[in-house]
Residue, then its C-alpha position, 0 to 999 in steps of 0.5 A: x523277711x525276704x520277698x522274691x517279687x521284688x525287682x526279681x531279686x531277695x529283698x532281705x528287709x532285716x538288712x534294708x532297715x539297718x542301711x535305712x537306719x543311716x540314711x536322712x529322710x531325703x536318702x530314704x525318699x530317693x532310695x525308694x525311688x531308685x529302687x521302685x521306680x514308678x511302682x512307689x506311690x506317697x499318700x497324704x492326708x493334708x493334716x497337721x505335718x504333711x507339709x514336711x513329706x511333701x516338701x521333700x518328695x519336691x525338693x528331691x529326684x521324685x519330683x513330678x516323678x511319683x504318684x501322691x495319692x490324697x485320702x479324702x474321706x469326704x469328711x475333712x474339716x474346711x480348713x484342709x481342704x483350704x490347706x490342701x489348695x494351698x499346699x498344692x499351688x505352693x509345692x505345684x503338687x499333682x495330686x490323685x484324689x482317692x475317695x470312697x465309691x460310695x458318697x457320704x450320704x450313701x453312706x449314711x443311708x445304708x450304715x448311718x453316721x458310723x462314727x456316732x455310735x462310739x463302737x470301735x468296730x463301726x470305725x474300723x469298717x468307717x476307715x475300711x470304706x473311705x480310706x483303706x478300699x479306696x487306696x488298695x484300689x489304686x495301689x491295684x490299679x497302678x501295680x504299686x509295689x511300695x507306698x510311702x507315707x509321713x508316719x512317725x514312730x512318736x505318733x501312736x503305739x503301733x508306729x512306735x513299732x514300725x520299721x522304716x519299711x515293711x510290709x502292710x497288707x501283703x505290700x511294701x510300706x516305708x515311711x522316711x519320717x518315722x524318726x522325726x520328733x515333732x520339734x524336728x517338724x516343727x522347725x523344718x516347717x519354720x526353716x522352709x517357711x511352710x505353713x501351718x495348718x489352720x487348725x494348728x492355731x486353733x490347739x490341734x496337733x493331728x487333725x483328719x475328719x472333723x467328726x472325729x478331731x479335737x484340739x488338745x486339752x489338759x486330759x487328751x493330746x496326741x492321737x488321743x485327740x483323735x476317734x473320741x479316744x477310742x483308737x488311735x489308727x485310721x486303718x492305712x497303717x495295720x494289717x487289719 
């Protein structure tokens, strides 16, 4: 796929995913900002594995360069927004907090606790008010051509299908992890001495809202621990 908005140039994405292939994650961050500029932006969500995107975007030429926006759905365990305090004051991240414009009572007033009623398309239009309007927004406002995040293609079916960049909802997505196993995050965490996750300890291998996580058991693991099974995306990463 070719798109001639870019940089005023073709910007063929069969050809930029071949070089991409032979680039480490760090090549592929600083790629990015090399050919983006200040219109790259990165989101985290402070889960279980955010550390390792966030180390690297600090230990490269991105460093207090790039926007990192933080999904904050207004729902989070606790726990993240202790993980995210400390992440942030151990990586001297600065962080722009992305939130819903309507709070979570609003929320819960008008369209009730969304999440409860066990129907896929309550948590699809759930994720489209506190995740994926609050970030197109900003992605708007700040004219982002391309935005960056820790997907793996281990993670879900979907991710198993994603290129390291494409396009998501008519704009530029690349993802510098996307190969990366979970032992390869877990030992990177190990060998740069980044915490884990409080709710890591606890059996949990993803976490987001706490309406919606749950440690692994015998039955559910992965990204089947997350939406009571129901999906297994949060709605930033399709074009839906």
């Amino acid at each position: 796929m070719k798109n001639n908005d870019l940089n005023n140039e073709y910007l063929d994405l069969d050809i930029v995913n071949k070089e991409l292939m032979n680039l480490s994650s760090l090549e592929i961050i600083e790629w990015g900002f090399n050919k983006f500029g200040n219109k790259l932006a990165f989101t985290t969500s402070f889960g279980i594995q955010s550390s390792v995107l966030l180390h690297q975007i600090q230990n490269s030429a991105l460093k207090n360069k790039v926007k990192i926006f933080w999904m904050d759905t207004g729902y989070l365990p606790e726990e993240t927004y202790k993980y995210a305090k400390q992440l942030i004051d151990l990586l001297s991240l600065n962080i722009e907090v992305l939130q819903s414009e309507l709070s979570p009572a609003h929320m819960e007033a008008i369209y009730g606790k969304l999440w409860e009623s066990k129907d896929p398309q309550d948590l699809d239009f759930y994720h489209k008010l506190r995740k994926v309007k609050p970030l197109e927004k900003a992605l708007e406002k700040y004219s982002v051509t391309c935005w960056g995040s820790g997907v793996r293609a281990q993670q879900t079916n979907n991710r198993n299908n994603m290129r390291f960049i494409d396009f998501i909802r008519n704009r530029l997505s690349i993802r510098p992890l996307l190969g990366w196993t979970n032992k390869e995050i877990y030992y990177y965490m190990e060998k740069e001495n980044l915490p884990q996750h409080p709710l890591f300890y606890k059996g949990y291998s993803t976490v987001g809202d706490w309406h919606s996580s749950s440690p692994e058991s015998q039955l559910n693991q992965g990204r089947n621990t997350r939406f009571g099974g129901l999906k297994e995306e949060c709605g930033l990463h399709t074009n839906t």
